[in-house]
ROSEDO-886465 format. One line per field, with one value per residue: residue number from 1; y negated, z negated, x negated of N, C-alpha, C in turn. Coordinates in Angstrom, 2 decimals. Layout:
residues N
k c(NUM_...)
n.c2 c(Y_...)
n.c3 c(Z_...)
n.c1 c(X_...)
ca.c2 c(Y_...)
ca.c3 c(Z_...)
ca.c1 c(X_...)
c.c2 c(Y_...)
c.c3 c(Z_...)
c.c1 c(X_...)
This chain:
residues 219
k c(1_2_3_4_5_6_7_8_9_10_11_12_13_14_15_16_17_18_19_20_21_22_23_24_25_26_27_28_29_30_31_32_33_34_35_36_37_38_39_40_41_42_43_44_45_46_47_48_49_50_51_52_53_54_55_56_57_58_59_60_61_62_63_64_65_66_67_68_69_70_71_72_73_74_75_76_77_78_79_80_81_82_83_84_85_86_87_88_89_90_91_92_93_94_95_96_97_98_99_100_101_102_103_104_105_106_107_108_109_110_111_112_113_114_115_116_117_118_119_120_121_122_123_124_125_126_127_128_129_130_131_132_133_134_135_136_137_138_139_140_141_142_143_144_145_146_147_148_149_150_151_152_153_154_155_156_157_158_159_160_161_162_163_164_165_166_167_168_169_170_171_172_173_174_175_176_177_178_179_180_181_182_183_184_185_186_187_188_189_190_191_192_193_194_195_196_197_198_199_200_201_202_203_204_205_206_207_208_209_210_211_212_213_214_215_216_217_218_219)
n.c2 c(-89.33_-89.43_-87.34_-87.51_-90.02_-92.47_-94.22_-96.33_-95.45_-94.57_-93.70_-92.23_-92.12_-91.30_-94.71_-95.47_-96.83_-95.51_-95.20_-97.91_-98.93_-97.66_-97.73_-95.58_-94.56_-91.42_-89.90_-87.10_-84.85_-86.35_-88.01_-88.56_-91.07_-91.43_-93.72_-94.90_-96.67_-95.10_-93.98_-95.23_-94.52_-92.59_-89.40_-88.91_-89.71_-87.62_-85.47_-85.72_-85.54_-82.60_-81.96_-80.87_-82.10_-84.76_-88.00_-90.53_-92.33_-92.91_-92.05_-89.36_-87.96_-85.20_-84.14_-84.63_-83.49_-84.34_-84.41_-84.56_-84.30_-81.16_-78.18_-76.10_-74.05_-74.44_-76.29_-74.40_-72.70_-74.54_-75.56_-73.43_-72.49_-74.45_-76.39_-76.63_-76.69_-78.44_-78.43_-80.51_-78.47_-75.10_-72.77_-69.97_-67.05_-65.23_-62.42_-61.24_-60.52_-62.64_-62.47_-61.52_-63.56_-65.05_-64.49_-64.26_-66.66_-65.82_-63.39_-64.02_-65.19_-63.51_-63.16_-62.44_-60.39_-58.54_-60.64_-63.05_-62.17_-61.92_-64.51_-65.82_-63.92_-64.94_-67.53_-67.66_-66.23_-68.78_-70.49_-69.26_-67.74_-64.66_-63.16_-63.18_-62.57_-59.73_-59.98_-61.28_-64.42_-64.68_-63.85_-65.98_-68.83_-71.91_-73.76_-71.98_-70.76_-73.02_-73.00_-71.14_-71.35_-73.24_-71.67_-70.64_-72.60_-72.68_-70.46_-69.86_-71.35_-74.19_-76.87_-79.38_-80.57_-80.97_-82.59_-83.15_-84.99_-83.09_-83.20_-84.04_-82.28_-81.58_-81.75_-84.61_-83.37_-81.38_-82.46_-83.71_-81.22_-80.42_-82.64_-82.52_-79.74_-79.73_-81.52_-80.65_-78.22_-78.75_-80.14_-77.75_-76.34_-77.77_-79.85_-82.14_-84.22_-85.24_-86.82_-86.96_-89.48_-90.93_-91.77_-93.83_-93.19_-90.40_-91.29_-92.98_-91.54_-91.30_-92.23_-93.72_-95.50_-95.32_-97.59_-97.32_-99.35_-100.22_-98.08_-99.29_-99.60_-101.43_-101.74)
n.c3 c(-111.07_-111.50_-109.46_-108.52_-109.77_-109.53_-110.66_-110.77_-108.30_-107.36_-104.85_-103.64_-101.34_-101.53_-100.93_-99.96_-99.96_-100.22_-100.89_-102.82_-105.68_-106.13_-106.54_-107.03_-106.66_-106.11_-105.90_-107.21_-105.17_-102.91_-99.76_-97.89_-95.04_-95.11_-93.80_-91.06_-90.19_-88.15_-90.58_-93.14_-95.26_-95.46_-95.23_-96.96_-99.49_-99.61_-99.80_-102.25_-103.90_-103.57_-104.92_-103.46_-103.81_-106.18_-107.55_-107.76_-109.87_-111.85_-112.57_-111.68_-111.82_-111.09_-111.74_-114.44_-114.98_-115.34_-112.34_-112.86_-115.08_-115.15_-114.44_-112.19_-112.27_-113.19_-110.85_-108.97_-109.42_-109.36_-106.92_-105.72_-106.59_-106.82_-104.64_-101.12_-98.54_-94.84_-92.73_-89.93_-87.88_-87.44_-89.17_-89.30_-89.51_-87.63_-87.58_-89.00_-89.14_-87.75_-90.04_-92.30_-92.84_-93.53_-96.21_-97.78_-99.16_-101.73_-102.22_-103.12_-105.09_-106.99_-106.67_-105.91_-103.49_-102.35_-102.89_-101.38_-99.04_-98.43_-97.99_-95.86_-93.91_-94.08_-93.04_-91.00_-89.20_-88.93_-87.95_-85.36_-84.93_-85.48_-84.13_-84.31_-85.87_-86.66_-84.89_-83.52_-84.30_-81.98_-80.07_-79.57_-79.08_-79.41_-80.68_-81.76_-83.79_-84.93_-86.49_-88.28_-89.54_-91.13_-92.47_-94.15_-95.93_-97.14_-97.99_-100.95_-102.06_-102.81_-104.97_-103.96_-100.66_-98.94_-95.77_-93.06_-90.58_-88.96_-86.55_-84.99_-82.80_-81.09_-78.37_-77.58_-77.90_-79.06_-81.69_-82.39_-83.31_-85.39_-86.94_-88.15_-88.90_-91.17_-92.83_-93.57_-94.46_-96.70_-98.10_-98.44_-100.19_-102.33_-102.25_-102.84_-100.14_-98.42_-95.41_-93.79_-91.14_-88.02_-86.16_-85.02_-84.25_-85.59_-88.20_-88.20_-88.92_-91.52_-94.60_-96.49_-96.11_-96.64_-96.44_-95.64_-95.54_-94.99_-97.74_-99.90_-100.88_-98.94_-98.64)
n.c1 c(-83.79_-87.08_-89.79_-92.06_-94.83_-96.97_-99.64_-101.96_-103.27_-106.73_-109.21_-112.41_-115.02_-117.94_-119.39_-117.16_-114.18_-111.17_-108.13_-106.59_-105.94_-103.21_-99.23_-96.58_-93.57_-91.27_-88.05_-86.63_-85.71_-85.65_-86.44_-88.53_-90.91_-93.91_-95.90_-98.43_-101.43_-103.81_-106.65_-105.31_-105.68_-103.30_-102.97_-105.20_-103.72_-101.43_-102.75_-103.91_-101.47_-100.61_-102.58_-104.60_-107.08_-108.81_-107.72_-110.22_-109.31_-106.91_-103.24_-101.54_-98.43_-96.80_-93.54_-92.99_-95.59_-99.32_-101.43_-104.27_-105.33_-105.37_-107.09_-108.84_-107.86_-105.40_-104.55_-104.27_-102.29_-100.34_-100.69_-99.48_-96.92_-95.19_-95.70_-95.13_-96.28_-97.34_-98.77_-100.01_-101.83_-101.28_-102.40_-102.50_-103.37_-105.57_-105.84_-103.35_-100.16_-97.31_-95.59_-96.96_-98.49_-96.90_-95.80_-98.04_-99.07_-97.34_-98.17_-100.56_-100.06_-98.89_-96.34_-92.88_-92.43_-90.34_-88.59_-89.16_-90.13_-86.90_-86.38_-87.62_-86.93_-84.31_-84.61_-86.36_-84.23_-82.30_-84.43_-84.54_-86.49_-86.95_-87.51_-90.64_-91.71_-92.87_-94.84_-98.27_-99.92_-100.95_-99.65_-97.68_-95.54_-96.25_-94.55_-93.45_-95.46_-95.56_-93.05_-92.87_-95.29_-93.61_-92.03_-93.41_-94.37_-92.08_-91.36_-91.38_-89.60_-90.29_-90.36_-91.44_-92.36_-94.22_-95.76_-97.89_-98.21_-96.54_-95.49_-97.39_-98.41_-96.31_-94.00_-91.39_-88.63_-89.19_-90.10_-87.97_-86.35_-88.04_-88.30_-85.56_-84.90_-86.30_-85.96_-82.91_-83.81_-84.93_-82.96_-81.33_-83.14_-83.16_-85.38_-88.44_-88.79_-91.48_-93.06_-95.85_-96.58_-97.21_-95.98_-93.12_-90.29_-90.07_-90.46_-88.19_-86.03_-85.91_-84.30_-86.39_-89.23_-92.12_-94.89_-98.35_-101.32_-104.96_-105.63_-103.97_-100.03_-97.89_-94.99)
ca.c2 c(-88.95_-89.33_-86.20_-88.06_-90.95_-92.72_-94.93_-97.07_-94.21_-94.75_-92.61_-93.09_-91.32_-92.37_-96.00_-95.93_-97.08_-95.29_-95.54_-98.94_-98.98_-97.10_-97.62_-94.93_-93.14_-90.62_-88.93_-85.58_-84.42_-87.55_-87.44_-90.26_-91.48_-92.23_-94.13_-95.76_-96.24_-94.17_-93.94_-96.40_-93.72_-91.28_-87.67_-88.81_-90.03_-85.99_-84.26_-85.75_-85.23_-81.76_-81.46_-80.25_-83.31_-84.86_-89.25_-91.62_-93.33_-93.51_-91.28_-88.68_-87.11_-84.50_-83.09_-85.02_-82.82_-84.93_-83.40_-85.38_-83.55_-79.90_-77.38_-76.18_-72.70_-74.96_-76.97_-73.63_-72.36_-75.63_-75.73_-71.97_-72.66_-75.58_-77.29_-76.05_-77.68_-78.00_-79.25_-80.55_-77.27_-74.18_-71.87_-68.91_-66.31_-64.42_-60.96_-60.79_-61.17_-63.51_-61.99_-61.47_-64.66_-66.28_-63.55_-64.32_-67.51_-64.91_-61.97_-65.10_-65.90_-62.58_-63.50_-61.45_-60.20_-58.79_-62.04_-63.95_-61.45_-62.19_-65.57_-65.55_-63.62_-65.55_-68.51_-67.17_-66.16_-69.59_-71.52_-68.68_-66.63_-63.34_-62.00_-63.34_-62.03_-58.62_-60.22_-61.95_-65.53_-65.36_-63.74_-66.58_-69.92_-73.34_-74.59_-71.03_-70.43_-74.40_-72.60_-69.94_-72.15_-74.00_-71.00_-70.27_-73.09_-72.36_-68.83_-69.78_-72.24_-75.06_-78.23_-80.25_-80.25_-82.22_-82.48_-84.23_-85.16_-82.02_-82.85_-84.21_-81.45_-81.38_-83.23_-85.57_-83.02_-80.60_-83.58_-84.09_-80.73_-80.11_-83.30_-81.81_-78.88_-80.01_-82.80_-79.38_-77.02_-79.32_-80.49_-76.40_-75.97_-79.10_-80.10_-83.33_-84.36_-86.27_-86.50_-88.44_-89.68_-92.61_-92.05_-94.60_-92.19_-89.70_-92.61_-93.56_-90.00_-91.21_-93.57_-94.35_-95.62_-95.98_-97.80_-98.08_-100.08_-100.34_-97.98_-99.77_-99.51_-102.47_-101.92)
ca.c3 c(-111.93_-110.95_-109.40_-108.86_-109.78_-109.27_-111.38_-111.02_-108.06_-106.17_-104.22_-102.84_-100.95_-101.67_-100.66_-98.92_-100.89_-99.08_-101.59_-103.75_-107.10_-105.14_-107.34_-106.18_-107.40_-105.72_-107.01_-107.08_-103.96_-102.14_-98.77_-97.65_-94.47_-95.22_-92.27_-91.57_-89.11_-88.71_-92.04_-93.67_-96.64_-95.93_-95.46_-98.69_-100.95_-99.52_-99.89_-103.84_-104.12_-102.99_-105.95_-103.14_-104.26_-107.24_-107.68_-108.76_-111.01_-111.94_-113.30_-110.77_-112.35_-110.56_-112.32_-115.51_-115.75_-114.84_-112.11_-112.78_-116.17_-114.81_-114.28_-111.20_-112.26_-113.10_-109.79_-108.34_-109.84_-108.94_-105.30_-105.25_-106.81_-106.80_-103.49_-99.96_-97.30_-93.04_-91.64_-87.86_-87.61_-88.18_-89.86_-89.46_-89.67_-86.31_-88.05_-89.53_-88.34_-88.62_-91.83_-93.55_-93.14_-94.38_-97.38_-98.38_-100.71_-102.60_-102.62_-103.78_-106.69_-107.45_-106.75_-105.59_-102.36_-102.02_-102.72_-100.37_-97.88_-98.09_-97.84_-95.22_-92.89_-93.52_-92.27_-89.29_-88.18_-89.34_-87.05_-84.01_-84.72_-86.16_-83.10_-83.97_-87.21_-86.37_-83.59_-84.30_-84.08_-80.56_-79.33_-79.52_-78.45_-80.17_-81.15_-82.35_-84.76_-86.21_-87.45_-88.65_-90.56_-91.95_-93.30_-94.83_-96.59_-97.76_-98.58_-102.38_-102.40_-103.47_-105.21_-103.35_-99.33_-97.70_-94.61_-92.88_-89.00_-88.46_-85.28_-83.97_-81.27_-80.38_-77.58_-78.60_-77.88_-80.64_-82.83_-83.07_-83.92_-86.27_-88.21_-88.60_-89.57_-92.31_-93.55_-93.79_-95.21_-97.85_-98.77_-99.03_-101.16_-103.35_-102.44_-102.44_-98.69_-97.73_-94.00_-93.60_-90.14_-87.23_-85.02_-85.75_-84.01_-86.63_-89.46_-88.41_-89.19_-93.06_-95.08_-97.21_-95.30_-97.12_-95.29_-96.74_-95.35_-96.05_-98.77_-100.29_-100.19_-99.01_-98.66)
ca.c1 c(-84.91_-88.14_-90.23_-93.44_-95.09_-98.25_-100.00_-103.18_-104.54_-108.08_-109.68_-113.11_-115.70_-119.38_-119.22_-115.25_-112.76_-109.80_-107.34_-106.98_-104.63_-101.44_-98.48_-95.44_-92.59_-90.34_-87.44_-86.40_-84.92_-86.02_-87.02_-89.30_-91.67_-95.16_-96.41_-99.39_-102.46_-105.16_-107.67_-104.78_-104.89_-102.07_-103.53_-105.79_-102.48_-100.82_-103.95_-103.91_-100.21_-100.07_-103.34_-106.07_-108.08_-108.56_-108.11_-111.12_-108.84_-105.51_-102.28_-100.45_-97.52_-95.66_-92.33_-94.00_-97.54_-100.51_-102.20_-105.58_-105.33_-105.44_-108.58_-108.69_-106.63_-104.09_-104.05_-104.29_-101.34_-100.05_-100.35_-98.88_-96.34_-94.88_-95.93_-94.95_-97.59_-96.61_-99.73_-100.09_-102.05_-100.89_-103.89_-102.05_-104.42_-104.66_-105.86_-102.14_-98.24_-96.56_-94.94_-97.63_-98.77_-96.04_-96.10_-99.66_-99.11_-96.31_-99.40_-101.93_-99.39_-98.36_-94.39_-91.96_-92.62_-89.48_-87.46_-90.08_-89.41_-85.40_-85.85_-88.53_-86.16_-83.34_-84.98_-86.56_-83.36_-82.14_-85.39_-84.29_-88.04_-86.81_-88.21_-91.72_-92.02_-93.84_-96.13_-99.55_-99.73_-101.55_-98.18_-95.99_-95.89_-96.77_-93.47_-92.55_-96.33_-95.20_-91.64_-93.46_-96.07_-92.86_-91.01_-94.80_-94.38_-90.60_-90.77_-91.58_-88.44_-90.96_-89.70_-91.82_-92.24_-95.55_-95.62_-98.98_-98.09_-95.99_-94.78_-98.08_-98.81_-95.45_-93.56_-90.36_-87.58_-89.44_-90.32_-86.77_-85.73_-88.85_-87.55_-83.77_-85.17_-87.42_-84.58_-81.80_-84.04_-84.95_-81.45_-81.31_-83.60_-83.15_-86.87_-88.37_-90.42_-93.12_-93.77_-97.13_-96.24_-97.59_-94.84_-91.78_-89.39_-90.08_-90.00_-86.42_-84.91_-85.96_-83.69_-86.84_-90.02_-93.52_-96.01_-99.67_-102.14_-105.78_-105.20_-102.66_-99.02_-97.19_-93.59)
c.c2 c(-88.76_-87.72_-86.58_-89.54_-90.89_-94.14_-95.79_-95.90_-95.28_-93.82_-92.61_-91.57_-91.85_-94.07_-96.46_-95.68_-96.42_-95.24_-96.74_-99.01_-98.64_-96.71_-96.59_-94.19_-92.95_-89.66_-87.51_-85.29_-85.82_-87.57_-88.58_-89.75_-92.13_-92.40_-95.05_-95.73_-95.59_-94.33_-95.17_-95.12_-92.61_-90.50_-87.93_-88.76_-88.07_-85.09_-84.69_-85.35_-83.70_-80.87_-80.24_-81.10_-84.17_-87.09_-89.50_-91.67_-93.42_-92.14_-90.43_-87.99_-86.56_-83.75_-83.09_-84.58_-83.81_-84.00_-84.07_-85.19_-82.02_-80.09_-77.45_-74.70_-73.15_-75.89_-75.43_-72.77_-73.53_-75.74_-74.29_-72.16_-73.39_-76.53_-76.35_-77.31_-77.20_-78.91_-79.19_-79.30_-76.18_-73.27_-71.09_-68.07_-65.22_-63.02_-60.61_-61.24_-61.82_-63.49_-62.27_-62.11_-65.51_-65.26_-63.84_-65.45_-66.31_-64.00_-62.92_-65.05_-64.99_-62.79_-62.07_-61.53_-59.58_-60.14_-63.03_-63.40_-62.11_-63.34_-65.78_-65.13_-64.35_-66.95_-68.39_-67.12_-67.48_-70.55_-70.50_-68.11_-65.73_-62.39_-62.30_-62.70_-60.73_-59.03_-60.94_-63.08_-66.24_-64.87_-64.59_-67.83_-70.76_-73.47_-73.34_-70.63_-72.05_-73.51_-71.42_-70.57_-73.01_-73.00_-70.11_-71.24_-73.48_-71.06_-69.20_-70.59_-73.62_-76.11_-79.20_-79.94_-81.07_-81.71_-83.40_-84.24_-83.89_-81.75_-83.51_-83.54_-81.16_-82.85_-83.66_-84.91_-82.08_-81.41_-83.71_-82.63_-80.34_-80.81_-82.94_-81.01_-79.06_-80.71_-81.59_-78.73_-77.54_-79.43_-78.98_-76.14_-77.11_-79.48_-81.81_-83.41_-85.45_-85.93_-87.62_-88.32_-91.15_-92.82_-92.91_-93.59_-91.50_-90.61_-93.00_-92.51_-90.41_-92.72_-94.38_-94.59_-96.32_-96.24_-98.29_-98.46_-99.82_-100.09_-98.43_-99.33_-100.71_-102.24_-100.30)
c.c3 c(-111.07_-110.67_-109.64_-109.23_-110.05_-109.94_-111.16_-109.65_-107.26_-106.19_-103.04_-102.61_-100.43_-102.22_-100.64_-99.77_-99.90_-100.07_-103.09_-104.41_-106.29_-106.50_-106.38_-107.27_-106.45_-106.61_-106.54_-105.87_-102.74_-101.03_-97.77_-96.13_-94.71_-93.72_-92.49_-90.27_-89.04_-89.61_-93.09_-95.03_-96.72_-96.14_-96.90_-99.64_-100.37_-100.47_-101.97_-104.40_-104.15_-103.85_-104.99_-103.34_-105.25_-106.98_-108.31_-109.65_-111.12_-112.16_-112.14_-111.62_-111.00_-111.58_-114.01_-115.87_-114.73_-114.25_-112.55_-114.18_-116.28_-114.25_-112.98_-111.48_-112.19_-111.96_-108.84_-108.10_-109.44_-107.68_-104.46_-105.28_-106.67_-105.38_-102.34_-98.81_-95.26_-92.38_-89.90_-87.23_-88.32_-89.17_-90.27_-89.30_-88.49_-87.03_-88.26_-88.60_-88.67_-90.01_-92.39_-93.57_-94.06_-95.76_-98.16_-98.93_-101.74_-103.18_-103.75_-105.15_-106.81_-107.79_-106.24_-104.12_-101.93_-101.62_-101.54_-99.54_-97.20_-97.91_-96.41_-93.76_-92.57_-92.82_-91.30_-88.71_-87.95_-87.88_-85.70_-84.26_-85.27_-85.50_-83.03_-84.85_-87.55_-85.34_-84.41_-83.56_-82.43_-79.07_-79.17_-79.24_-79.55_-81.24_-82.23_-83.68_-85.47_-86.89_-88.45_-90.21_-91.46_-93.18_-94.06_-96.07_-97.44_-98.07_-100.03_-103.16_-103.22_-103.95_-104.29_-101.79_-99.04_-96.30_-93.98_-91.58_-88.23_-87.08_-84.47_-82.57_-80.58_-79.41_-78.04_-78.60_-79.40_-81.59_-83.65_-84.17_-85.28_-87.86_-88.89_-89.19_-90.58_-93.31_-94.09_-94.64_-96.72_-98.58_-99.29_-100.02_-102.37_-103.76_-102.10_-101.18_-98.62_-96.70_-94.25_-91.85_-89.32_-86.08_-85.81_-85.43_-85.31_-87.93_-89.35_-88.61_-90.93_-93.26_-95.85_-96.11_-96.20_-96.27_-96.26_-95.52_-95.91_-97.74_-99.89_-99.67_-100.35_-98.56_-98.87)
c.c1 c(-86.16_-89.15_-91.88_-93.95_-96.58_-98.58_-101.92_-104.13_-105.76_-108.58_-111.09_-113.94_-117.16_-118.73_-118.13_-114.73_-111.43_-108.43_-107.29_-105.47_-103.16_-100.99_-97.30_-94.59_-91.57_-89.80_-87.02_-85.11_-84.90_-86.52_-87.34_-90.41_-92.80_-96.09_-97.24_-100.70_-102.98_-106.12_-106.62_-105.34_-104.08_-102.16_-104.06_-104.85_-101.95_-101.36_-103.86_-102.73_-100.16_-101.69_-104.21_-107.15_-107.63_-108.98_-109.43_-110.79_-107.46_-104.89_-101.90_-99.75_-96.59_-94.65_-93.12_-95.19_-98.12_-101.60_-104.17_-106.20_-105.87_-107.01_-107.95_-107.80_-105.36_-103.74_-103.76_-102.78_-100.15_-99.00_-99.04_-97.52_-94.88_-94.25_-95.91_-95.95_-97.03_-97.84_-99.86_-100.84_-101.64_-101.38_-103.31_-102.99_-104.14_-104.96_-104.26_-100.79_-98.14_-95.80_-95.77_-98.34_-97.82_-95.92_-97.24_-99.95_-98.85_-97.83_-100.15_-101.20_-99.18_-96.84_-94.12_-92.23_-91.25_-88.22_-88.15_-89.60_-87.77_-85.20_-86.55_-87.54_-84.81_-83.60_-85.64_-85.26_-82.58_-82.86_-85.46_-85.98_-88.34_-87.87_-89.71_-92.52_-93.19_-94.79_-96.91_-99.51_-100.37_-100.44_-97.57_-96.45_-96.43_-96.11_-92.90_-93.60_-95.81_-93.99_-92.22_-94.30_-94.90_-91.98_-92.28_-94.46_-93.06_-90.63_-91.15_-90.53_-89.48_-90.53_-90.09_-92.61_-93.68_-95.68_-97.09_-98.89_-97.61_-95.62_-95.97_-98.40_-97.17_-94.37_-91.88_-88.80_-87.57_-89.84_-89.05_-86.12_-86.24_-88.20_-85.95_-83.95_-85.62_-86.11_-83.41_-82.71_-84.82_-84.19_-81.17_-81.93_-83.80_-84.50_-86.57_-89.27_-90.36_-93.22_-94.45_-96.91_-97.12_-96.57_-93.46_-91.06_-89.25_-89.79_-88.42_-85.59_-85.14_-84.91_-84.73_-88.20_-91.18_-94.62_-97.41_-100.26_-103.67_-106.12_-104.31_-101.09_-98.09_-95.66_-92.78)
């Protein structure tokens, strides 16, 4: 069963066409490689997927609602919700811990901060960074604020995972484990992911492999 699909999108900016008629569908619990050059399109197709930007032209359905339909309360509600985000940077907020960073979607949405909490810790101890949890993000290393930023974007159990060059700043021993991790804690949470990726390495840990092009997606 399909989770998302994409219909007729474009996506332009001024003049730049950066996305031309992208047809797609992924299904629910699906866990795909979008790979592609630099400016092919990819971050733009995420960034619309993951309803922080809105298409030119054309249908997006996630989990059948049309986001290209929704206000912005309802993308808002959306993104909270819904969508878990692992960007190549972390934007952990140094004022706070690491907790209560990864807590502060839950606060935004008014969830359960307890249940966030319990999940929150069990996956720290899970990604080995229980012990980072009370420090501030200028305590801890690189590799250990990315796990941090990942179980940010899993403490709400999200259906759907994006990922946008997660393992860019990291070198190919943590690439590997980043991708294991991401691939498991999906299958856990019966999410669907998106890694927007340019590394093949990383592309060959997926059984599915979308490659766009010149805004397009050809295979």
């Amino acid at each position: 069963m399909s989770l998302i699909e994409l219909s007729g999108v474009f996506k332009s900016f001024g003049q730049t066409q950066v996305l031309n008629a992208v047809n797609l569908q992924i299904d629910k619990g699906e866990q795909c490689a979008l790979v592609g050059a630099s400016g092919s399109g990819k971050s733009t197709l995420l960034y619309l997927l993951g309803g922080l930007d809105r298409p030119s032209q054309g249908v997006i359905k996630v989990d059948g609602k049309d986001l290209s339909k929704m206000n912005d309360s309802d993308l808002a509600v959306y993104r909270n919700q819904f969508v878990g985000f692992v960007f190549q940077f972390h934007f952990l907020l140094p004022s706070m811990s690491c907790l209560n960073n990864i807590l502060l979607p839950t606060r935004i949405g008014g969830g359960d901060i307890q249940e966030s909490k319990k999940t929150s810790e069990k996956l720290a101890e899970t990604l080995g960074v229980a012990h980072c949890l009370d420090k501030m993000p200028y305590q801890i290393s690189g590799g250990e604020q990315q796990r941090i930023n990942i179980i940010r974007a899993l403490s709400q159990r999200p259906k759907l995972l994006l990922c946008d060059e997660p393992t860019g700043n990291l070198d190919s021993q943590n690439s590997e484990k980043v991708c294991t991790l991401l691939k498991q804690l999906a299958n856990e949470f019966e999410a669907s992911l998106l890694i927007v990726t340019h590394d093949e390495k990383v592309a060959r840990h997926f059984s599915r492999k979308i490659t766009i092009e010149d805004g397009r997606i050809i295979s």
